[in-house]
DOSE-677162 format. One record per residue: residue number from 0; residue in three letters; z, y, x of N, C-alpha, C in turn. Coordinates in steps of 0.1 Angstrom, whole numbers. Atoms other than C-alpha are relative to their C-alpha. Example, Ala and Ser with C-alpha at 12.3 -4.5 7.8 and 13.67 -1.06 7.14 Angstrom:
// DOSE-677162
> 0 / ALA / 0 / -12 / 9 / 78 / -45 / 123 / 0 / 12 / 9
> 1 / SER / 0 / -11 / -9 / 71 / -11 / 137 / 8 / 11 / -8
***
This chain:
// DOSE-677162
> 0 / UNK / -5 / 1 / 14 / -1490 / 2409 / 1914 / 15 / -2 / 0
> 1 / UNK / -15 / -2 / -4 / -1455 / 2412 / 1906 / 5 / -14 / -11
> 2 / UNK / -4 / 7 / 6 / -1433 / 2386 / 1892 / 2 / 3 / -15
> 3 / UNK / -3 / -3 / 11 / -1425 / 2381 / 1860 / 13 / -5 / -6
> 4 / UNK / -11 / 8 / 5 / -1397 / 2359 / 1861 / 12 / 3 / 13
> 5 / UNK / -13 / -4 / -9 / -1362 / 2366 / 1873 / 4 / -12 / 10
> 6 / UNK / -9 / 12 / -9 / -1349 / 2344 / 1906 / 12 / 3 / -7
> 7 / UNK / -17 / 5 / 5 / -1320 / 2324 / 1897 / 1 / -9 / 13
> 8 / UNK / -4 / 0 / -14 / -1302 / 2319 / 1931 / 6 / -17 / -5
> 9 / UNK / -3 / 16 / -4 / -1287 / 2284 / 1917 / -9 / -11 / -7
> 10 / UNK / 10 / 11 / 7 / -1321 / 2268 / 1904 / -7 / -4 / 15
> 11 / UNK / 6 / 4 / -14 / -1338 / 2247 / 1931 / -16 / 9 / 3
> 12 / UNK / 12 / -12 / 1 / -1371 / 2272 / 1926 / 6 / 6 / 0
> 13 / UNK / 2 / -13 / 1 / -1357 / 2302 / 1920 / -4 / 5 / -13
> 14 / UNK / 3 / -5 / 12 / -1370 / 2303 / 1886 / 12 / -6 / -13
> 15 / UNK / -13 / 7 / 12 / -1347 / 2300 / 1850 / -4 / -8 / -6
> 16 / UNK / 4 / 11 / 3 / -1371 / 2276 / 1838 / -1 / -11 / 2
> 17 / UNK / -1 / 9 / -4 / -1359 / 2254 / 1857 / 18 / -8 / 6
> 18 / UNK / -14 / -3 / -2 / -1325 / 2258 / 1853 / 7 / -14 / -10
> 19 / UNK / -5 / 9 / 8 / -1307 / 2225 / 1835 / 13 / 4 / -8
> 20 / UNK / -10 / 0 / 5 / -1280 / 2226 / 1811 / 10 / -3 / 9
> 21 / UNK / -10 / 0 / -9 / -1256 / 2212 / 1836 / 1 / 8 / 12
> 22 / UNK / 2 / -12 / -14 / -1269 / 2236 / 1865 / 4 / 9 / -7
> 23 / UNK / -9 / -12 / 7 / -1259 / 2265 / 1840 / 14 / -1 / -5
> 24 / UNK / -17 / -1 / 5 / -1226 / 2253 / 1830 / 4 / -3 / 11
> 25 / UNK / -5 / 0 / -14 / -1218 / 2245 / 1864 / 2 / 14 / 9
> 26 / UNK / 0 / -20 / -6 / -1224 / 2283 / 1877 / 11 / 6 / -9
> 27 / UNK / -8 / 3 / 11 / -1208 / 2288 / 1843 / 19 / -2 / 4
> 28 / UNK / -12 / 4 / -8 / -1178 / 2272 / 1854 / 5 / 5 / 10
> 29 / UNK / -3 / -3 / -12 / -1177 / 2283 / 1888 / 6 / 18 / 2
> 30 / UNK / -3 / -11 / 0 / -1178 / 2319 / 1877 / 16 / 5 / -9
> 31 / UNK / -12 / 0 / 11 / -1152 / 2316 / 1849 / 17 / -5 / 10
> 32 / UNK / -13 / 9 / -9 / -1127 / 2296 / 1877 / 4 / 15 / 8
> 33 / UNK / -5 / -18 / -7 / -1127 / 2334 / 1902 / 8 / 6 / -12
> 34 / UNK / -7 / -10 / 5 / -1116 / 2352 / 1872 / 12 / -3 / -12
> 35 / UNK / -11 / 10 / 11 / -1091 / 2325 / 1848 / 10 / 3 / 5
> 36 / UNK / -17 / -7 / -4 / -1054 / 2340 / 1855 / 1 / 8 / -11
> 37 / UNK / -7 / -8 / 7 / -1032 / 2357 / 1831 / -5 / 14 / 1
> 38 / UNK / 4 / -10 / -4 / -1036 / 2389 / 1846 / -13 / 7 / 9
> 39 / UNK / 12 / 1 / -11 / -1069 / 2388 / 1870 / -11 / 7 / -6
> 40 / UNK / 10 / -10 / 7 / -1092 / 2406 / 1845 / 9 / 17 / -5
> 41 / UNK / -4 / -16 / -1 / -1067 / 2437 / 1838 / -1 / 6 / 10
> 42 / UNK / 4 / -4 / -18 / -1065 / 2440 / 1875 / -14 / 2 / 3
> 43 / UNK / 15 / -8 / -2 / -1101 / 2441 / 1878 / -2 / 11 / -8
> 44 / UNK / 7 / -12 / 6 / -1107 / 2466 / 1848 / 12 / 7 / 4
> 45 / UNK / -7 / -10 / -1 / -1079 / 2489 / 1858 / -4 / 5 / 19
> 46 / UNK / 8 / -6 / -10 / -1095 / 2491 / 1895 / -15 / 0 / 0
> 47 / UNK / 16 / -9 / 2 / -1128 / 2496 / 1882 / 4 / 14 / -11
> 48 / UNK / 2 / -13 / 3 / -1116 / 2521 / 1860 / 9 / 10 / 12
> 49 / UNK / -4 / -13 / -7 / -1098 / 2542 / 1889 / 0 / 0 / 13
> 50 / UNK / 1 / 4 / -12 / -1111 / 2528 / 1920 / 1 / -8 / 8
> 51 / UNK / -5 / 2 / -7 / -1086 / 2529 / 1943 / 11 / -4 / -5
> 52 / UNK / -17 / -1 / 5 / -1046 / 2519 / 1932 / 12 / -9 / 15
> 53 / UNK / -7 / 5 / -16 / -1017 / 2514 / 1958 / 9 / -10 / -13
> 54 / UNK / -3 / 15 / 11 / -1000 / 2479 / 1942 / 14 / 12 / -11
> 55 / UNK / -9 / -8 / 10 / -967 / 2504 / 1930 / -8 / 2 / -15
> 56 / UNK / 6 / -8 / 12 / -995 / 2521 / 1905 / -5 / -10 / -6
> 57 / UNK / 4 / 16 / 7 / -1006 / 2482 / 1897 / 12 / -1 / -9
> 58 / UNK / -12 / 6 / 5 / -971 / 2473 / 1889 / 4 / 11 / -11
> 59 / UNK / -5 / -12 / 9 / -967 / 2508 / 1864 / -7 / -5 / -8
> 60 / UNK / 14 / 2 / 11 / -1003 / 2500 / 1849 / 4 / -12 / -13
> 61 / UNK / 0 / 13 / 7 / -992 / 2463 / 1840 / 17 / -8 / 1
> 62 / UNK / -10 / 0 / -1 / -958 / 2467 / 1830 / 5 / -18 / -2
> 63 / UNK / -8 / 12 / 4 / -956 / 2434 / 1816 / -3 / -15 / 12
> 64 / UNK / 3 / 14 / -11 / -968 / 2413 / 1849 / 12 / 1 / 8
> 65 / UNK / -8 / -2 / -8 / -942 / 2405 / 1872 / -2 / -2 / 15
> 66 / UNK / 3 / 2 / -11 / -940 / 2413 / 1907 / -8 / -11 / 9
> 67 / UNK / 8 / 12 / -7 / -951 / 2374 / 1922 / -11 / -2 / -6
> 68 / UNK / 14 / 3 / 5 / -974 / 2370 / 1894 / -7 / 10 / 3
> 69 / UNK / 9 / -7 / -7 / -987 / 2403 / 1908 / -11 / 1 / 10
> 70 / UNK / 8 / 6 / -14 / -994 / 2395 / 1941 / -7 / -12 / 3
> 71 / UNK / 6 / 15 / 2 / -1001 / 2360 / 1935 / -16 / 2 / -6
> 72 / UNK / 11 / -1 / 4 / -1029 / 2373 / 1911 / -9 / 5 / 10
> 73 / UNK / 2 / -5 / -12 / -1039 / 2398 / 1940 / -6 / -7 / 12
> 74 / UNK / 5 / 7 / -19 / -1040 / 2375 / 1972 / -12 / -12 / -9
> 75 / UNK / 9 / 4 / 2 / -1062 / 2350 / 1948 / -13 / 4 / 0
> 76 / UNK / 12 / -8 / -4 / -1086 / 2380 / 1941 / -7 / 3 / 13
> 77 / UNK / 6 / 0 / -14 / -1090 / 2389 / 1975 / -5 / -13 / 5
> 78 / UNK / 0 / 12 / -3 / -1092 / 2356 / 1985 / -10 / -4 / -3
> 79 / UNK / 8 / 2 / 8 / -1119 / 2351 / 1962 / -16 / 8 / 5
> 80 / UNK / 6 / -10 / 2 / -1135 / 2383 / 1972 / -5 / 15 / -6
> 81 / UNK / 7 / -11 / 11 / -1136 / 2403 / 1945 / 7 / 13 / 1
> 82 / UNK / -9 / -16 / -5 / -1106 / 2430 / 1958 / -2 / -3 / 15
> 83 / UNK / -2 / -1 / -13 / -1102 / 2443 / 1989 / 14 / 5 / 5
> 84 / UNK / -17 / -13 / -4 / -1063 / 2455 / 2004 / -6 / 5 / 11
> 85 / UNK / -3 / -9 / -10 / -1060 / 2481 / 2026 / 18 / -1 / 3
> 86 / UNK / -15 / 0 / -1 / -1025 / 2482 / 2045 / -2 / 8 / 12
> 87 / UNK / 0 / -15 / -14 / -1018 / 2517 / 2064 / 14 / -4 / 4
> 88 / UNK / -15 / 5 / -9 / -993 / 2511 / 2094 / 13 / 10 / -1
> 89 / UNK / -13 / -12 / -3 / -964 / 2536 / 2083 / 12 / -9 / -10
> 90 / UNK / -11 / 3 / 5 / -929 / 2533 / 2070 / 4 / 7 / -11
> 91 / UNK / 5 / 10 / 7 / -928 / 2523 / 2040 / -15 / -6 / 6
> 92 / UNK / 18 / 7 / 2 / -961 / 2499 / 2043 / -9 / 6 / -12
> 93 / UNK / 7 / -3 / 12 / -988 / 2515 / 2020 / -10 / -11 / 0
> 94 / UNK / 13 / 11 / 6 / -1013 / 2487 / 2003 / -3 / 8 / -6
> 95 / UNK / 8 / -3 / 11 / -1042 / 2499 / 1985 / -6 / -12 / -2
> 96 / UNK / 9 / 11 / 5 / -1062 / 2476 / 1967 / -14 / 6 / -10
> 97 / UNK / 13 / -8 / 7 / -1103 / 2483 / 1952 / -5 / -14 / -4
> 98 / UNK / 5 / 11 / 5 / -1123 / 2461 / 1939 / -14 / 4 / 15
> 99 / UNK / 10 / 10 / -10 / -1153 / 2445 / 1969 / -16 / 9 / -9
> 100 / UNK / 15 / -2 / 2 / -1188 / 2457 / 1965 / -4 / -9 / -9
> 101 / UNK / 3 / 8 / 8 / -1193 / 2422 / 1949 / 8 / -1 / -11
> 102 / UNK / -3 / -1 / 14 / -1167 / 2426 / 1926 / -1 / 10 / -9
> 103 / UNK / 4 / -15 / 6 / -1178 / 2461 / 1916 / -18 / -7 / -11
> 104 / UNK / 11 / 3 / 0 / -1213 / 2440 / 1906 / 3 / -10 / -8
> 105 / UNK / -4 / 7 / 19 / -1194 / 2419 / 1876 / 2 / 10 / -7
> 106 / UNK / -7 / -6 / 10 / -1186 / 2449 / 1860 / -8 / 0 / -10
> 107 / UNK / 7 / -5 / 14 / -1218 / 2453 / 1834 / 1 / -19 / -2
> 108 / UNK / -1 / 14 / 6 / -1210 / 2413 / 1830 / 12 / 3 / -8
> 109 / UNK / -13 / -5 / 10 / -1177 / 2424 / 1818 / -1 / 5 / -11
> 110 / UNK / 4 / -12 / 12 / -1189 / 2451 / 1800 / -11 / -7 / -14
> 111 / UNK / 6 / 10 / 9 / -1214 / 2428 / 1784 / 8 / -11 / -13
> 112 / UNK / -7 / 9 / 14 / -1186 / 2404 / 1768 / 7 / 6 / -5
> 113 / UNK / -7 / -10 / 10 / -1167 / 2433 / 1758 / -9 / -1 / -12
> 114 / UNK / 5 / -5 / 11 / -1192 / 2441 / 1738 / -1 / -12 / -10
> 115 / UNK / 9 / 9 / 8 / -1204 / 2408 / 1726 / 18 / -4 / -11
> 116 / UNK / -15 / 4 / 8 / -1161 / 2401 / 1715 / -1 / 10 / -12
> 117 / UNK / 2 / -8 / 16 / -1162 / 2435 / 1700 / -6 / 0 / -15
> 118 / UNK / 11 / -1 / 18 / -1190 / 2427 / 1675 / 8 / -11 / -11
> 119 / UNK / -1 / 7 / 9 / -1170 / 2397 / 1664 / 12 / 3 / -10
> 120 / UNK / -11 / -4 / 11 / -1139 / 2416 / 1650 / -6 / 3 / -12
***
């Protein structure tokens, strides 16, 4: 017989019914803390919408971030998990940067508060 109820990875069962107010705002929290930065959500939706980007085509996208707060945003992502850099050994240095398999796997969460913001304009 198949389940009927979704695992929830931070309930001590496994099940949502068993999930406390503080155990959901704590996940809550934990998840909101990876992605709280100025710029750390355009950087995600601008390499989910086009993949791959080498940091130059970051720095065009988001004219108004500045270089440290770039990379600063950057090395936290990674750091985090949710990008990945690449760095090819030639002269100049090329970085690319993608978003992680796991951070590819927030995107219909994203896409979810888009929508839910949209409805309130």
């Amino acid at each position: 017989m198949a389940s009927t109820h979704k695992k929830v990875s931070y309930s001590p069962t496994g099940k949502i019914e068993d999930v406390t107010p503080d155990m959901a705002a704590s996940g809550a929290e934990a998840a909101l803390r990876l992605i709280e930065g100025r710029w750390k959500l355009v950087i995600i939706f601008h390499l989910f919408d086009k993949g791959v980007l080498r940091f130059s085509e970051l720095e065009r996208a988001i004219p108004a971030v500045s270089q440290k707060m770039l990379i600063q945003q950057l090395r936290d992502l990674e750091r985090d998990g949710i990008v990945e850099r690449e760095i090819y050994p030639q002269v100049p240095p090329r970085v690319e940067y993608r978003l992680s398999e796991w951070g590819q796997e927030m995107c219909p969460a994203l896409d979810a508060l888009l929508d839910w913001g949209a409805r309130r304009r």
